[in-house]
N, C-alpha and C positions, 0 to 999 in steps of 0.2 A: 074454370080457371084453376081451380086448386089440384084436380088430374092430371093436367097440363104441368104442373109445377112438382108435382110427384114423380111423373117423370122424365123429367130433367134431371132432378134428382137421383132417380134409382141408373138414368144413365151415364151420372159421372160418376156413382160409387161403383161399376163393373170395371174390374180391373183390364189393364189393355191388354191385348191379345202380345205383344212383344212379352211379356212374362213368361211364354209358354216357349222360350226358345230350349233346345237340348244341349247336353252337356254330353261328348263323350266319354265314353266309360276309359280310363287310365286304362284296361286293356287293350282295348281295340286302336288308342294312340304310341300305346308299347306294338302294338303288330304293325302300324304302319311305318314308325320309325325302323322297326329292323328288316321292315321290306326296301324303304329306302336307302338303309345303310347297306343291305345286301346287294342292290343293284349299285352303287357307287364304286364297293371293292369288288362285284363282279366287271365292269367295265373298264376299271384301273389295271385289272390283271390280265385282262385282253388287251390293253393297250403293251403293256411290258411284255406279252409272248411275241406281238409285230414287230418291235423294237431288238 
């Protein structure tokens, strides 16, 4: 009984696995911003040469 209760124990103190989510690195969210800023005013400026 007292094994039994050890671990129970030892399996609420292991931290959840949600803790292990990733954080983008501020670069790699500055390159996707300027790849979606660069498709935005490449499309706006295709639209203004049809026009």
């Amino acid at each position: 009984m007292r094994i039994a209760g050890f671990i129970a124990f030892l399996a609420m103190a292991v931290p959840a696995h949600a803790a292990d989510t990733t954080v983008p690195e501020p670069s790699a969210l500055a390159l996707f911003g300027i790849g979606v800023l660069g498709v935005i005013i490449g499309r706006h400026g295709s639209r203004r040469k049809r026009d």
